[in-house]
C-alpha positions in Angstrom: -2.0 -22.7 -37.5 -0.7 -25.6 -39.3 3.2 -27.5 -37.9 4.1 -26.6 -41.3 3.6 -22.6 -40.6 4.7 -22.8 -37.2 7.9 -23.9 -38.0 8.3 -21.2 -41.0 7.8 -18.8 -38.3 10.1 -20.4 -35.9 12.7 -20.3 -37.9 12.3 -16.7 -39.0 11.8 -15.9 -35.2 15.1 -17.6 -34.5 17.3 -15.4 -37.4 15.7 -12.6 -36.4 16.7 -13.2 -32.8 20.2 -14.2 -33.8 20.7 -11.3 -35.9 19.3 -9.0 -33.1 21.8 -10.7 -30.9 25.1 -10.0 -33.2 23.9 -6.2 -32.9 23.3 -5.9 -29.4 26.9 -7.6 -29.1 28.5 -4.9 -31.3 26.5 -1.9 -29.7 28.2 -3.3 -26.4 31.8 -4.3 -27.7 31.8 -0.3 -29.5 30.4 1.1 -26.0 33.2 -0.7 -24.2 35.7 0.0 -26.8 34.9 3.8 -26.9 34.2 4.4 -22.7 37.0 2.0 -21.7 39.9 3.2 -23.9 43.1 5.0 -23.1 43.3 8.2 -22.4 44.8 9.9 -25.8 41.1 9.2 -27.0 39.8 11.6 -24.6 38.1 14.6 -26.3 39.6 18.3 -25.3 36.8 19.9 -26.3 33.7 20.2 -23.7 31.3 19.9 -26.9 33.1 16.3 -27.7 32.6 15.4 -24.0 28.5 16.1 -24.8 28.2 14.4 -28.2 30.0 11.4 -26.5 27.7 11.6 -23.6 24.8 11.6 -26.1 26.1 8.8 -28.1 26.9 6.6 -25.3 22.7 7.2 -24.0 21.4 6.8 -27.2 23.8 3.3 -27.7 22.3 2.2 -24.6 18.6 2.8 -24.9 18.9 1.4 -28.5 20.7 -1.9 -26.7 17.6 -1.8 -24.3 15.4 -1.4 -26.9 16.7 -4.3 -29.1 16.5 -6.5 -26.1 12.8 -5.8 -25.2 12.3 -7.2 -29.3 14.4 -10.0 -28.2 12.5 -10.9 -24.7 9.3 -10.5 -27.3 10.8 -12.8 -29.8 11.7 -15.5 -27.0 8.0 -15.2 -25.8 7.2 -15.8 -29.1 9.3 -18.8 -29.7 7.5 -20.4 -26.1 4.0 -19.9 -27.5 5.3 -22.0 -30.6 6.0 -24.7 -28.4 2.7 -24.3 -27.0 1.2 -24.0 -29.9 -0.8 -20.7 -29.3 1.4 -18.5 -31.5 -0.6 -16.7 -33.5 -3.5 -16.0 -31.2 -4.1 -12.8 -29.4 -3.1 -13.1 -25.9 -6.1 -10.9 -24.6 -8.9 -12.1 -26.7 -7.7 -15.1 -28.7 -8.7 -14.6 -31.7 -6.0 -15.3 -34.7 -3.4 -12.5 -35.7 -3.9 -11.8 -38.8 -0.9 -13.2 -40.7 -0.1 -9.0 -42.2 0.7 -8.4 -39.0 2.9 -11.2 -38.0 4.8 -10.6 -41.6 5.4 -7.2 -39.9 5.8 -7.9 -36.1 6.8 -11.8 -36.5 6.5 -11.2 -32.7 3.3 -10.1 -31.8 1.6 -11.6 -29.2 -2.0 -9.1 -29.6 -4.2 -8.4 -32.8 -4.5 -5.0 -33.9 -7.7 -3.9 -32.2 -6.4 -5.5 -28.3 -2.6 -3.8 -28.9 -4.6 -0.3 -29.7 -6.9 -0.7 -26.9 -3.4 -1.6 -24.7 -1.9 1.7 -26.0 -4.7 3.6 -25.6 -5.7 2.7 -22.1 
């Protein structure tokens, strides 16, 4: 991959990471916001209590979530600086450049990730 394309896919690599970013810091400002607030907020109802419950878990596993994708894109970024982005990490070959339009931070081709899932 040419200097040219690796910085194209720095730089889309580094919005996507900042954008990421802004909503991980809103997921946590609303989660603070909503478990840390007085208590006239409280809900009376034990069914409020569960869909707060539920809300709060699924805020948090969606913050985990978007910060695996963000340890993935900062892995990314390092094998730019190496200049091995773009190759499978398993078997080297190149990553077809579909799939990086589609996971910018892929680090396996198709065929290695599907074996990885399968196995």
């Amino acid at each position: 991959m040419s200097q040219t394309e690796m910085q194209v896919w720095k730089e889309r690599l580094l919005a996507l990471r900042d954008r990421l970013r802004g909503e991980v810091r809103q997921m946590a400002d609303t989660t603070r916001t909503e478990g840390g607030g007085s208590s006239s907020r409280l809900p009376t109802h034990i069914a409020d209590l569960g869909t707060d419950a539920y809300d709060q878990e699924f805020t948090f596993q969606l913050m985990e979530n978007e910060q695996e994708v963000l340890d993935q894109i900062n892995a990314s970024l390092e094998r730019i600086e190496k200049g091995t982005y773009g190759q499978c990490e398993e078997c080297g070959a190149r990553i077809p450049s579909a799939r990086l339009v589609a996971i910018p931070y892929a680090s396996m081709c198709v065929k290695c990730a599907s074996d990885l899932e399968r196995g």
